[in-house]
C-alpha positions in Angstrom: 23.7 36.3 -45.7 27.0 37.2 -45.6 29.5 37.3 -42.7 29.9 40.9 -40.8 33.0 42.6 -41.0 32.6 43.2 -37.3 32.6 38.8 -36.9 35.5 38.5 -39.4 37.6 40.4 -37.1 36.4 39.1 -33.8 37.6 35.6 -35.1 41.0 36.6 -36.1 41.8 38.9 -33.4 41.1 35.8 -31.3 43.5 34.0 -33.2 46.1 36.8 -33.2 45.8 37.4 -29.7 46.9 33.6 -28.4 50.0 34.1 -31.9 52.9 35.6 -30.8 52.3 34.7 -27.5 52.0 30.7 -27.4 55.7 30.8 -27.1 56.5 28.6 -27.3 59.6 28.9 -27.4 60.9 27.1 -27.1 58.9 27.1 -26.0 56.1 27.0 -26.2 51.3 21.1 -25.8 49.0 20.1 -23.8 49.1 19.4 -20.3 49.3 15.8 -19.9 49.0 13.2 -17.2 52.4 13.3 -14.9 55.2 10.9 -15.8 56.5 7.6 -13.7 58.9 8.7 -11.8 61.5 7.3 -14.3 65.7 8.2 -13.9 66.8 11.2 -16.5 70.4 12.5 -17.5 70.7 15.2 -20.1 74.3 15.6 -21.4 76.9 17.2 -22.1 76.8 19.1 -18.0 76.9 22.5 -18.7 76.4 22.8 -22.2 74.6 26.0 -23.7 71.9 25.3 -25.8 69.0 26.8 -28.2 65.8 25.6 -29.6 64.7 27.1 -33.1 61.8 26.2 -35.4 63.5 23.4 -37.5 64.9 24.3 -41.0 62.2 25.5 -42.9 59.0 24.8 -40.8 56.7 27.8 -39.7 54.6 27.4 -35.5 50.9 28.0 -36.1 48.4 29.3 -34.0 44.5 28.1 -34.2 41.4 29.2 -32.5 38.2 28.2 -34.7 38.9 28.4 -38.3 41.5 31.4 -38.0 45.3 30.7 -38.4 48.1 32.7 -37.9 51.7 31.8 -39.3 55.3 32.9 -37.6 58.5 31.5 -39.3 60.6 32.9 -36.3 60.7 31.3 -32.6 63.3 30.2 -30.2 64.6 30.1 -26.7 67.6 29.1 -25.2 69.2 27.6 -21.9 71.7 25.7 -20.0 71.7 22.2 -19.1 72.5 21.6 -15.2 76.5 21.0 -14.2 76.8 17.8 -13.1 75.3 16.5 -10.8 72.3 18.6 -11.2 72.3 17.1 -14.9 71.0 13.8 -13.4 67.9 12.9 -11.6 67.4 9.8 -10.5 63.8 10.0 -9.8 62.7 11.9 -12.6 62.6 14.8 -15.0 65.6 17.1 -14.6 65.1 21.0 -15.1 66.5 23.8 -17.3 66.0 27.2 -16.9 64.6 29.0 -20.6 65.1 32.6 -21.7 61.6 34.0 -22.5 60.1 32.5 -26.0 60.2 34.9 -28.7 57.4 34.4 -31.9 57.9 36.8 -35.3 57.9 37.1 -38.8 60.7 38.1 -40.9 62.0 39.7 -37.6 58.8 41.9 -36.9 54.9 41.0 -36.4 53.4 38.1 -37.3 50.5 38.3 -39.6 47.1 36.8 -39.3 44.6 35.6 -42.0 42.5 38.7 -41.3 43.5 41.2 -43.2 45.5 44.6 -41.8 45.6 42.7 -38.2 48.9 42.0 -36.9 50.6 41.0 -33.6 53.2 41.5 -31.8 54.4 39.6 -28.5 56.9 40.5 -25.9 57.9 37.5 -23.1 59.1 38.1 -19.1 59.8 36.5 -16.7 58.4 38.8 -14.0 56.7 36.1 -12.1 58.7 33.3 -12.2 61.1 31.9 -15.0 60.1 30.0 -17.9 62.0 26.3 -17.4 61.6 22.9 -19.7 61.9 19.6 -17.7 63.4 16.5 -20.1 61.7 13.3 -18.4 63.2 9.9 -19.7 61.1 7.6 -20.9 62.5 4.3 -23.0 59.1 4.3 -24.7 59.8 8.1 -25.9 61.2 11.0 -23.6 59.1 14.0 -23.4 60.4 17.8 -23.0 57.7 20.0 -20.8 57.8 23.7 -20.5 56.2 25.9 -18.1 55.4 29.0 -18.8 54.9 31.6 -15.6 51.7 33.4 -14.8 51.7 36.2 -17.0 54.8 35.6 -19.4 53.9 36.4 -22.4 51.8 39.7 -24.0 51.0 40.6 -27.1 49.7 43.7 -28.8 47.0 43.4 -31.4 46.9 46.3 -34.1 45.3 47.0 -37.4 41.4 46.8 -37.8 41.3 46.4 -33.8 43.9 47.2 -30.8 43.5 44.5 -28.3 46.1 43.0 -25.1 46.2 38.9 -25.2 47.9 37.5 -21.9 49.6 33.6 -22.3 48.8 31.7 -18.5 46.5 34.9 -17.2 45.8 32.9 -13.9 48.8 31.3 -13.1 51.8 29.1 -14.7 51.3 26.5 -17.0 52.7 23.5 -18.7 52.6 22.5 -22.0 54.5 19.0 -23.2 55.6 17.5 -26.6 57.8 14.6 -27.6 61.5 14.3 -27.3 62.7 13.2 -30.4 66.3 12.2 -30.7 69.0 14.1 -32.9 70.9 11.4 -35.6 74.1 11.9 -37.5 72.9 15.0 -39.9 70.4 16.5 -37.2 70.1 17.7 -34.0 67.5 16.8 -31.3 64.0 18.0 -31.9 60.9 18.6 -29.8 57.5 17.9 -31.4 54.6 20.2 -30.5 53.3 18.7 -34.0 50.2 17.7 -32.8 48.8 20.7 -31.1 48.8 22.0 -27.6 46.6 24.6 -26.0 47.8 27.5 -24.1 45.0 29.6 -22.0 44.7 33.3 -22.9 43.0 36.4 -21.6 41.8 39.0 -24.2 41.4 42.8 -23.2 40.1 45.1 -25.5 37.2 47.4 -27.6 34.7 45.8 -28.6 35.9 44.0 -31.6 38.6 42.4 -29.1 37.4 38.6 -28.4 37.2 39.0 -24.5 35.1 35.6 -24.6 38.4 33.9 -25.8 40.1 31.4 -23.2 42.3 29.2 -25.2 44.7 29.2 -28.3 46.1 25.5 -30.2 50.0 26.3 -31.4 51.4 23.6 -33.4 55.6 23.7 -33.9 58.5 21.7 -33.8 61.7 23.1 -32.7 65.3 22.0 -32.9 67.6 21.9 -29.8 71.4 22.7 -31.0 74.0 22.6 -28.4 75.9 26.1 -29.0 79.0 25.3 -26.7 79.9 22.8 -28.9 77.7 22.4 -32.3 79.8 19.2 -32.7 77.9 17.5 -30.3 74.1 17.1 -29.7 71.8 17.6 -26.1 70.6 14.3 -25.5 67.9 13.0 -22.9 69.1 9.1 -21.0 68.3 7.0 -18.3 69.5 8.4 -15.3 71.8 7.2 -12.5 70.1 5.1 -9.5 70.7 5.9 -6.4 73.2 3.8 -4.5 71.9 1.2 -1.9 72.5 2.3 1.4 75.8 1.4 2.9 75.1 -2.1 5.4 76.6 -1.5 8.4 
């Protein structure tokens, strides 16, 4: 037999649901186990910055066999004034403007036909952030994404609400791959990362839905000075304790 219209749409609406919303905007990985507490500095102090899907690359958004494509998606931030730029006992933290996914500027489309979505990022309950953690064997960038801070609005063959971190924040981490002489800094969400979701709808809305896998990489361009590039080091150790 063949499949029902009705279970056709189910399975992309789930897919279109977690779309614009995995964020990923930067954000926008999957929670992994927590770092060694390992010294980070991220230069230059100060220094605006924003992350972009790298030249040519489109984020991707899986749940089953459904796929959704966006070719736009970005954030941007600050890094830390110095001192704040330096953690010697870990991961140092930048605040993120909320993600943004979409498609030639407007909704992204879905590989069910006449469904679209369309996502729109707070930060309501908390900001988004990404923490750069130094690691010699390969630094990682995590971003945390507050309880509620991204929605997006299904349309076409169904109308259905998709809510990124329903129950509370999350984070989501990818690798830190340094920038070289013709490009800048990049961080790899290549490999898939799962976001949780919470679907709202009719009946052809997949309510049952409770997880969405983005895949992205994005490039991190320093915009106070595009001469120079954000880069993630060993941080400073504290000093010994003066002997008295």
């Amino acid at each position: 037999m063949g499949r029902s219209p009705t279970s056709t749409l189910r399975r992309g609406a789930v897919f279109a649901a977690a779309t614009v919303m995995a964020t990923a905007g930067l954000t926008a990985l999957s929670a992994g186990p927590a770092l060694a507490a390992t010294g980070t500095t991220v230069s230059p102090a100060g220094h605006a910055f924003s992350a972009a899907l790298v030249s040519g690359t489109t984020v991707t958004f899986t749940v089953g066999t459904t796929t959704s494509t966006c070719n736009q998606s970005g954030s941007s931030g600050t890094v830390p004034a110095e001192p704040a730029n330096s953690n010697p006992d870990g991961p140092v933290v930048n605040t993120l403007a909320p993600a943004s996914f979409s498609n030639n500027g407007g909704a992204c489309p879905t590989n069910v036909p006449f469904t679209t979505a369309r996502t729109t990022s707070n930060s309501t309950n908390g900001d988004w952030t990404i923490s750069l953690q130094y690691d010699p064997a390969g630094s990682v960038g995590t971003m945390t994404i507050p309880q509620g801070g991204s929605i997006t609005q299904i349309s076409g063959l169904a109308s259905c609400t998709a809510t990124v971190a329903p129950d509370g924040p999350v984070s989501i981490s990818g690798a830190w791959v340094p920038g070289t002489d013709t490009s800048p800094p990049v961080l790899d969400l290549s490999a898939g990362v799962s976001l949780p979701v919470r679907v709202t709808g009719g009946l052809a809305c997949p309510t049952g839905a409770t997880s969405a896998i983005l895949k992205a990489r994005y490039a991190v361009t320093d915009t106070t000075d595009p001469a120079q590039q954000i880069t993630v080091s060993a941080g400073l150790a504290e000093p010994p304790p003066a002997v008295r």
